[in-house]
C-alpha angles and dihedrals in degrees: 000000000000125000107255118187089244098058136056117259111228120226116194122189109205100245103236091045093232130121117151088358095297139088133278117219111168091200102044087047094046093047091045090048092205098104117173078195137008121252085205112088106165147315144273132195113245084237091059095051098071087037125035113356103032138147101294090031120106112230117225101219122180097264100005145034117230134185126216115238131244121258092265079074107046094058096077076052103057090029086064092057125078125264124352121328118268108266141188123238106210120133101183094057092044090052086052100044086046093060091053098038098026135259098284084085108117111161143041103208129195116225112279094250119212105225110237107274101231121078091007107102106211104005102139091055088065110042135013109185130243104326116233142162140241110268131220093019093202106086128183125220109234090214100054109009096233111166117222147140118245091244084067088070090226093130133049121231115226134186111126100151108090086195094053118046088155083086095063104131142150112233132195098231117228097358128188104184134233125288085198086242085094092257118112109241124250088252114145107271115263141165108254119194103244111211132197125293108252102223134087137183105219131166136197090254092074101265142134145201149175116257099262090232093174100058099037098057089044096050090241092300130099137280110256097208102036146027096208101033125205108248123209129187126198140158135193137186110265138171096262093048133266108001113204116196119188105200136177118221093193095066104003092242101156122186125173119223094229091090092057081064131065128040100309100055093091091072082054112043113074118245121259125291089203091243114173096194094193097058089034091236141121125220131192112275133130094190111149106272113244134210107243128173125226108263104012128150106254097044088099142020121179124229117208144130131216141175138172115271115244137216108245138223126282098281100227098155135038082249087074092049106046101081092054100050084043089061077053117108106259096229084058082062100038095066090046087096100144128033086244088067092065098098094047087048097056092047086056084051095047091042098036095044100017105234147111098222091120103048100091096045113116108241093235095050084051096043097054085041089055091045082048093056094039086056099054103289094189120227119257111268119263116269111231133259093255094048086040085061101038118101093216093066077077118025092035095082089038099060088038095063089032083059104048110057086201085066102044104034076055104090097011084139109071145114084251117034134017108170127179136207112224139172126287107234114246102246089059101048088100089062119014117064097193145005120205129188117219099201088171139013142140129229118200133194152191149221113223116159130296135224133214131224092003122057111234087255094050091053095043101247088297101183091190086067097052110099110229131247099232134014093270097049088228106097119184096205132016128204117259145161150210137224127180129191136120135285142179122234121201119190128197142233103258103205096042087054091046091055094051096042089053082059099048100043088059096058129098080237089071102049088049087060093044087055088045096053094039081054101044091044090052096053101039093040123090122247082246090072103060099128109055123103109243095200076069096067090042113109120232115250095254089063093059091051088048100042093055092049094054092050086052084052090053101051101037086048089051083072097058112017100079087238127091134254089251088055099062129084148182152230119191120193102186122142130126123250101278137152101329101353149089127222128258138195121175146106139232132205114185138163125204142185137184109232119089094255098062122188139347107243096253092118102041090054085069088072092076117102107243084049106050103040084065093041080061103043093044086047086054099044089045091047091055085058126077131160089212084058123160086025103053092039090045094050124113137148109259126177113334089003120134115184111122100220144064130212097001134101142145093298101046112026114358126127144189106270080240081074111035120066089194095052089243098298120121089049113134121156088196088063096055104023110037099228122216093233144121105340089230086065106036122131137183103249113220086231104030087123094061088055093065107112094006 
């Protein structure tokens, strides 16, 4: 891969730092700009690095894996540029990564970015990328299977091309192969690539290890030839499938990796050593040990939270302005030291944070807000551990300012969000209240921590599970990002979606859902979560009718809109009237994307009323149809059963997990469309009435 502006260059230090016998320092190299070898080996987009190839993650490259560096490494990275690193003002998402890291938090930073190499004199000298390591460090050469880890030497490290550090590879110099009798062949000597050693040793605590080869071919003992043996690895078809052998040519000990798999390997495996490979660090911990394959899925979920950015309230006081200028970078403030310095001040905010927050504040209101700050201006107290995990602590505002056209035609005219009221199309008047156009809006984001085996909800939102950013666990800044792009919002009749729920809750359909999900909640969720209720994590019926609905907009907008289907997401605000709180019932499509320049309006048109009345007809026609038919419209959990929807599938309402927040569980047609199906699982649909004719 090829550094690109729009995407974060990936630095990775060999660990140990030897290649050749020497060192590798990416800095001093760079600075020095006489590199044997280039520390760059390849590139990652912003929005991959809080989802899919994140600190903790280990990054499939052509010829290595590499895994991204905790924040203690990326200082030296940020200290080197310029100025202050990029950050993101938004108040709303520190307050909430404050209430899950603590409240020493200060900063949301953006990725330190390598400028693309070609046509930018000087460019490595500014900026590196997001420093990371190699991982796993044993490698294993393709011509003659030897097993080692990088620190043996046995390998040369190669990567001499500054444009193409998609070349970056180990290689097993003047090879001759391997007859399989533990002596090397009389080939004629040649450089094989070596690639990365395929097993891990991972725990439910978040950490990760290399396969510990030596000891399990020995049988934890030594090696009785050699102190340092000589390791190789070969596999070979069976009946009973791949058959991996780890053997020792020093002494002949052989061992096969099958018995670090099935019910018994965890009285073989050793337990865990605590090893956070990304901050280079071990921590105290004693879980079981388990088996875990490069690259598979459940080596690394992600963490983060994320929420639109709003437009906020008319700032009349220095109250109004004091949480944003508390998500500022404290150096920015730090140089405001007399009232004439205002103006200068709100161009470095505009440039630093990119936004315009601060443009229409009167100079005398900042200026009072900025000498608050300076003077103490407290924090704002932590939000509890019930409002931290509520849904509502995002989506609530949102669909607060989504809801009052005086709140969101406001500030219609920033750098972050436009919105537009428009017509509801004839045809939808019985059931959708408004339709706003979102010709503009951000969505920011933020890095928090990842698991591994467990997703965070399976786990309850244990924190303790969660594997730190840095070595202390108390991180000032986290990394975060921002994407911008367009969306539609379509609210809902209250009163029409509270009579139908009141029918549906009372139906045997229901309380098989609700099983199901008890059921479902009890087996995916850790011990540690025994305690939680699981009738508190169950959507209300209303969420599973508008849900669907959103994932037949997408498809079916995925026909007309320019964008595909994967590049489309939603935001349900769906939830009952309860305790504080009023109800809600309306959908969001959006698309984002993280340059500057965001979308191209081909979503946002469908928000006209000639549009989408048809974008809807044409969902719902579509929706009554499915080629699994009588089977997906049939189905239903009945008594240990665990899935988590109704009538969907593949065929009919799946959608990539990019676009669904609720990894397509809570989908049900029935719900929406009223099917015409098996009486014993017959439901009211919240638009069964539009279907008429179609």
């Amino acid at each position: 891969m090829t550094d690109v502006p729009a995407e974060n260059g990936l630095v990775a230090a060999i660990d140990p730092l030897v290649i050749g016998g020497s060192p590798l320092d990416p800095i001093a190299d760079v600075e020095a700009n006489q590199p044997k070898n280039r520390a760059r080996v390849g590139s990652i987009r912003p929005s991959a690095m809080l989802y899919t190839n994140g600190i903790g993650a280990t990054v499939d490259l052509p010829h290595l894996s590499v895994m991204p560096h905790g924040l203690d490494a990326w200082e030296p990275i940020y200290d080197r540029r310029p100025g202050p690193a990029e950050v993101i003002a938004e108040p709303r998402l520190l307050e909430l990564v404050r209430a899950h890291l603590g409240s020493q938090v200060a900063e949301l930073r953006k990725p330190p970015w390598a400028p693309e190499e070609r046509g930018h004199a000087g460019s490595e000298a500014i900026d590196l990328g997001i420093p990371g390591r190699i991982f796993p460090q044993w490698l294993r050469c393709t011509g003659c299977n030897m097993l080692a880890p990088v620190s043996h030497e046995q390998f040369s490290y190669v990567n001499v091309n500054r444009f193409r550090p998609d070349q970056a590879q180990f290689l097993h110099r003047k090879c001759t192969g391997w007859g399989g009798d533990g002596k090397q062949t009389s080939r004629k000597p040649k450089d094989q690539p070596a690639v990365p050693a395929r097993y891990l040793v991972a725990c439910t605590n978040g950490h990760l290890d290399e396969f510990p080869y030596g000891p399990w071919v020995h049988r934890g003992a030594s090696c009785r030839k050699a102190k340092i043996p000589q390791l190789r690895m070969r596999e070979w078809k069976s009946n009973i499938g791949p058959d991996v052998q780890i053997m020792c040519v020093s002494c002949g000990a052989s061992r096969g990796m099958l018995e670090a798999t099935g019910p018994k390997a965890v009285d073989k495996l050793p337990h865990c050593r605590g090893r956070h490979a990304h901050l280079d660090a071990f921590y105290a911990c004693g879980q079981p040990g388990r088996l875990m394959m490069l690259g598979a899925a459940n080596q690394w979920f992600a963490s983060t939270l994320g929420l639109l950015a709003l437009p906020r309230e008319e700032a009349t006081s220095a109250a109004d302005v004091v949480p944003l200028l508390l998500a500022l970078p404290q150096a920015l403030l730090a140089g405001v030291t007399v009232k004439a310095a205002v103006p200068m001040f709100k161009m470095a905010v505009g440039a630093q944070a990119q936004t315009d927050a601060l443009d229409d504040v009167d100079e005398d209101v900042l200026w009072d807000a900025i000498e608050v700050v300076k003077n103490g201006g407290t924090i704002p107290k932590a939000m509890s551990a019930e409002r931290r995990a509520d849904p509502l602590t995002v989506l609530g505002p949102e669909w607060t300012v989504l809801t009052d056209e005086r709140k969101y035609t406001r500030h219609s005219g920033s750098m972050d969000f436009r919105a537009v009221r428009r017509e509801v199309p004839p045809a939808l008047t019985s059931i959708v209240s408004s339709v706003v156009a979102v010709e503009k809006l951000k969505k920011v984001n933020a890095f928090i921590g990842f698991t591994r085996i467990d997703a965070l909800d399976r786990i309850d939102d244990a924190s303790a599970r969660v594997a730190p950013l840095n070595r202390n666990g108390r991180p000032t800044w986290v990394p975060a990002t921002e994407d911008r792009g367009e969306g539609v919002f379509i609210r809902f009749e209250e009163t029409a979606v509270a009579g139908w729920e009141d029918q549906v809750k009372a139906l045997p359909v229901w309380t098989a859902f609700r099983d199901a999900h008890r059921i479902n909640f009890r087996r995916r969720t850790s011990k540690t979560a025994g305690d939680i209720d699981p009738d508190s994590r169950f959507p209300a019926p209303r969420y599973w009718a508008i849900h669907t609905l959103s994932h037949l907009l997408i498809r079916e907008a995925a026909m007309s809109s320019g964008y595909g289907s994967a590049s489309l997401t939603e935001r349900i605000y769906a939830w009952p009237a309860g305790e504080g709180q009023d109800p809600a019932a309306g959908l969001l499509i959006t698309t984002t994307a993280s340059d500057s320049e965001g979308t191209l309006g081909g979503l946002v048109d469908l928000a006209r009323p000639e549009k989408l009345g048809k974008l809807v007809a044409d969902a719902l026609r579509r929706g009554q149809r499915c080629s699994s038919d009588p089977i997906c419209s049939h189905r239903l959990p009945t008594d240990k059963e665990e899935f988590l929807h109704g009538a969907a599938c593949h065929f009919c309402l799946f959608v990539s997990e990019t676009s669904c927040e609720r990894t397509n569980r809570f989908l049900d047609r029935r719900l929406l469309l009223g099917l015409t199906t098996d009486p014993a699982v017959v439901t009211p649909g919240l638009l069964a009435l539009l279907t008429e004719g179609i």
